[in-house]
Each structure stands twice: as C-alpha cells, then as structure tokens.
C-alpha positions as CSV (number, residue, x, y, z in Angstrom):
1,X,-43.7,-49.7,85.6
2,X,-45.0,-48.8,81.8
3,X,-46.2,-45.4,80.4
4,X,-49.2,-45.8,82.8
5,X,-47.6,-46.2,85.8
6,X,-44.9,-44.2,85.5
7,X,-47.7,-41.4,84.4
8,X,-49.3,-42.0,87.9
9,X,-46.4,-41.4,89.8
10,X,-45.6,-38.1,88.0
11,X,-49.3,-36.7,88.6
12,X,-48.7,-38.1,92.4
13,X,-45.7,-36.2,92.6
14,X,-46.5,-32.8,91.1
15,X,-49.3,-32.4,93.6
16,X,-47.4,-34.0,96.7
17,X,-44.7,-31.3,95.7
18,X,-44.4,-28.1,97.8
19,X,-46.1,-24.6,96.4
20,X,-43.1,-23.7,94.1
21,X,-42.5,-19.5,94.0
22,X,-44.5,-17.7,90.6
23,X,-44.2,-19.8,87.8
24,X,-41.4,-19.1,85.1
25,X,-41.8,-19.4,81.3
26,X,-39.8,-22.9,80.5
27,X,-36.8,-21.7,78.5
28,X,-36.8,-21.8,74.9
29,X,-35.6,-25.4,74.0
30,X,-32.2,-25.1,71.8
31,X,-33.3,-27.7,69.7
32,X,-32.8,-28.2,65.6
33,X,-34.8,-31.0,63.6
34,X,-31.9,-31.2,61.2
35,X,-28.4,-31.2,62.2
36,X,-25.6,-28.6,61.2
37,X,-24.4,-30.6,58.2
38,X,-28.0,-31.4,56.8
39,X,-29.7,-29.0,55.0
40,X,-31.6,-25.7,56.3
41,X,-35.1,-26.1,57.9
42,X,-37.7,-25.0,55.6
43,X,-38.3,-21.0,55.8
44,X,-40.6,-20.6,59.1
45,X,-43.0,-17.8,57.9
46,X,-43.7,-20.6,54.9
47,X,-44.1,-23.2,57.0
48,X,-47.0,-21.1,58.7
49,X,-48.8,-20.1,55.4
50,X,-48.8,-23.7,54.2
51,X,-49.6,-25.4,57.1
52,X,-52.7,-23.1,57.3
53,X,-54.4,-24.5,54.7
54,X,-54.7,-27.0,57.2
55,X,-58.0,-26.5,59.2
56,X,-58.6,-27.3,62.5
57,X,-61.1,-27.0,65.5
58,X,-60.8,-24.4,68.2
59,X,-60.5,-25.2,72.0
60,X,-59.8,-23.7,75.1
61,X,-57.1,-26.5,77.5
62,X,-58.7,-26.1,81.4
63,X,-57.3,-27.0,84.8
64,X,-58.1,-26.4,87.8
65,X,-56.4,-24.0,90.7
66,X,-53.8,-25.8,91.9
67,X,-50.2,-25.5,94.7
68,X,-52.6,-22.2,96.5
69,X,-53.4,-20.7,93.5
70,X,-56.4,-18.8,93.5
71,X,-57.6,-19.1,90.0
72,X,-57.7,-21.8,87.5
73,X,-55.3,-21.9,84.5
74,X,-56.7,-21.9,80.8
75,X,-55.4,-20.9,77.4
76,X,-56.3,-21.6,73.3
77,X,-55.3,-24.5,71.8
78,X,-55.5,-25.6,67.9
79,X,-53.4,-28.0,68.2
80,X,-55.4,-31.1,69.4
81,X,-56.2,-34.3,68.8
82,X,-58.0,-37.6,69.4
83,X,-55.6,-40.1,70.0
84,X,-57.1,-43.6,71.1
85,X,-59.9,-45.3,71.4
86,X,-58.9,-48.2,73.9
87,X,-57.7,-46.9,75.8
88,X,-59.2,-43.6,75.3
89,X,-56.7,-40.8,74.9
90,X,-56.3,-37.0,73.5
91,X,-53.7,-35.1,72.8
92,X,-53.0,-31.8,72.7
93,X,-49.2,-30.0,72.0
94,X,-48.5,-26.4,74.1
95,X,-45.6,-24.0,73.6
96,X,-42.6,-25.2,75.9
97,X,-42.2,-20.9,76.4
98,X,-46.0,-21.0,78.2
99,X,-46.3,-19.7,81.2
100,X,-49.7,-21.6,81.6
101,X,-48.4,-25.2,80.8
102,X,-46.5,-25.4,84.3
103,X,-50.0,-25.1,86.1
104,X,-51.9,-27.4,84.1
105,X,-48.9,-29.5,84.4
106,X,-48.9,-29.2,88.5
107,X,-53.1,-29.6,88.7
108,X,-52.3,-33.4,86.8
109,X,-55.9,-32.9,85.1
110,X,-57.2,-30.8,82.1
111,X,-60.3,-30.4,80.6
112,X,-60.7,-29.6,76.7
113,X,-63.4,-27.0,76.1
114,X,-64.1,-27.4,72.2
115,X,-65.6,-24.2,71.1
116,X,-68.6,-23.1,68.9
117,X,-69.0,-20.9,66.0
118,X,-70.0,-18.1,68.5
119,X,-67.0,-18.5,71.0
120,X,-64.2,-16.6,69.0
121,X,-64.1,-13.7,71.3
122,X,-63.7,-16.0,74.0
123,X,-60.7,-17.8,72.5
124,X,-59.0,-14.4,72.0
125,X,-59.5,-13.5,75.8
126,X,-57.7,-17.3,76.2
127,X,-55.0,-16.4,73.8
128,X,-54.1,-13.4,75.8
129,X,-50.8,-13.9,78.1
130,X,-50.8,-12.4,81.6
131,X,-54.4,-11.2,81.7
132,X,-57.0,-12.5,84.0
133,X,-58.7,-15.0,81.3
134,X,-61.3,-16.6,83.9
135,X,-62.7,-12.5,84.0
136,X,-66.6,-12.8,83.5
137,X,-66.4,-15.8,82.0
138,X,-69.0,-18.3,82.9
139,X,-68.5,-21.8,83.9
140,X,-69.1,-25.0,85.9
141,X,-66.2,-27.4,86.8
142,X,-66.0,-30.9,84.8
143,X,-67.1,-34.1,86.7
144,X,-64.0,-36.0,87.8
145,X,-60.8,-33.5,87.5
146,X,-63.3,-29.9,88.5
147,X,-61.4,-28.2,85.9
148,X,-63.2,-25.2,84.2
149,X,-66.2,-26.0,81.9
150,X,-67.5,-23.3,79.7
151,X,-70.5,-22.6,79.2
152,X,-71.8,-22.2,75.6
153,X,-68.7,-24.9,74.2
154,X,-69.9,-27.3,71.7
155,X,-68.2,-30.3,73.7
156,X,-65.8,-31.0,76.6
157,X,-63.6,-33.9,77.5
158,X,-62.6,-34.6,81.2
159,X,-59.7,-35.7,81.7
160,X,-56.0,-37.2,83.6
161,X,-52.7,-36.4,82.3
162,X,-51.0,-39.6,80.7
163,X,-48.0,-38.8,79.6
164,X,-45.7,-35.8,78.0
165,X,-43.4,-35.9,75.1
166,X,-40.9,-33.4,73.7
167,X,-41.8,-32.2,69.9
168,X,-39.3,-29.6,68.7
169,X,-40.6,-26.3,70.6
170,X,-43.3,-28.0,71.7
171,X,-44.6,-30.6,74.2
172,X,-47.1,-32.9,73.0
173,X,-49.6,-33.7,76.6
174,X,-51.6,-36.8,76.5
175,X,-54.9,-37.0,78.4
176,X,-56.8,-40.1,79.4
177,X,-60.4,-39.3,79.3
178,X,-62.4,-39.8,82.5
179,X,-65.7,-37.8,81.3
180,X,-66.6,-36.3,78.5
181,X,-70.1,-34.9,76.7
182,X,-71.6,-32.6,74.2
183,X,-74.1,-30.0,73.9
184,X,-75.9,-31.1,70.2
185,X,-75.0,-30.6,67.1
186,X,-73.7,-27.2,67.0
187,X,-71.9,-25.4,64.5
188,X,-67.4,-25.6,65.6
189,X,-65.6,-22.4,65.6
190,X,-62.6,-23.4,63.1
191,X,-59.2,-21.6,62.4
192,X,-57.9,-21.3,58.8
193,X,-55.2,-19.8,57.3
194,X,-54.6,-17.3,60.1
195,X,-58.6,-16.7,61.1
196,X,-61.5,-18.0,61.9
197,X,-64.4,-19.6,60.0
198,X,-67.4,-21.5,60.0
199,X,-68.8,-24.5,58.1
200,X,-70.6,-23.4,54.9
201,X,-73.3,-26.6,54.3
C-alpha cells in the first residue's frame, strides 16, 4: 500500500469511526532512549536550558470540529518543521499526554497558523489546557481542510495528515500541504531560551 496509502486509509477510518465518548489524555508512554545497562539520560532540566539556545518560530496547530464536536481544536506548537519539497510535507511533534492531539488526529486535517511578533498573547491563550482557546478569537477557515485560520498570523499552511511516528514522549505528525499563503513580510514571533523575542535587524 506505501506510507501514502496506508495514510489515506487511516484519515478514512478516523472519520468513518463512530463519535467516541470525551476524549482521554493518551497515557504517558513508558519509554527510555537508553536501555537499563547503558548509561543515564542526560539531566532533563539541562536538556531544556541547552536546547533553548535553540530558536524557533511560533505557531498555533488548527483543525477543524470534528465526531459532533462543537468547536474546533487548536493548541501552540514550537516544534515544527518543513519537511519536503516534492512531495510537499511539514512536520510538527505534539505531546503523546495532549488532550488536543486526539481531535486533530480524528478531523484528519490541520492547518499551521505561524504567528507574528504581535501574536504572543494569543499563543498563551493556545498553550492553555482545558480552556475555551477559540474565545474571541478571530478567524476564517483554511481552503481545502476549513480548519481555523487566524487572523493577524504571518503565514498558514493547509493541510492532510500523512503519517504519524512515535519520538520518545512525543509523536512526530506529518502534513501534506494542500494550500498554503502568507500575509507579507512581517516580523515572526520567536521563542528563545524560555521567552519570546523578536528579530533585531
């Protein structure tokens, strides 16, 4: 079948398959990258400060309401990526704990909502768990999946879930673009070292 196909029939299943009951956070995975007999993992908190040296983009991971639900599903992601050019592909990697993950993961479709310099109010709201993120927020739906677009972002890219990988705690989603655009050349909201910042030209 390949990654493609067998992609296809997942998406066709999760939204063939019956309203489930509220979603549940996925367990946490019981998962080491080192085996009892290797040495220790490195100290997390240090893994944290050094890996924010690291800068990276903000964005906010749309999709729309789907199995009944009345709202759409959204939270903040740092952790994304372009991944291919032909075809084209993103990536982005989510907790395995979210509770948001399962309804992105039923709706088959995300779109990526990169924020600007101005947004980093709104990507606190979408970093909240539980709350009502979509509350006053303003947005359009995306072209081909009519996931949540928000107004003001600096770009957004439209697009079809491809395929899901484990990666420690995390899952890594990839996303074949449908649809994308941008709104100029606008400033990116960035996170570094535990905050955000802005480009100093």
């Amino acid at each position: 079948m390949g990654h493609a196909g067998a992609a296809a029939a997942a998406v066709r299943y999760l939204r063939s398959a019956p309203a489930p009951g509220p979603v549940e956070a996925l367990p946490r995975p019981e998962l080491r990258c080192v085996r009892e007999d290797e040495r220790a993992p490195v100290d997390p908190a240090e893994f944290r400060r050094v890996l924010g040296h690291f800068a990276t983009g903000v964005t906010v991971i749309t999709a729309p309401p789907a199995d009944g639900s009345a709202s759409p599903a959204g939270f903040a992601c740092q952790s994304f990526s372009s991944l291919s050019l032909d075809p084209p592909l993103v990536c982005f990697m989510v907790g395995r704990t979210s509770t948001t993950w399962p309804r992105i993961a039923r709706a088959g479709v995300f779109c990526v909502n990169v924020l600007g310099a101005d947004q980093g109010e709104l990507c606190r709201a979408f970093a909240i768990s539980g709350a009502d993120k979509f509350a006053g927020v303003v947005y359009d739906t995306a072209p081909v999946s009519g996931s949540p677009r928000l107004a003001g972002a600096a770009a957004w890219i439209d697009c079809t879930i491809h395929a899901v990988h484990t990666g420690g705690d995390h899952l890594i989603v990839v996303g074949r673009v449908d649809a994308l655009g941008a709104e100029g050349p606008g400033e990116p909201l960035l996170f570094h070292q535990g905050r955000f910042a802005r480009i100093n030209f």
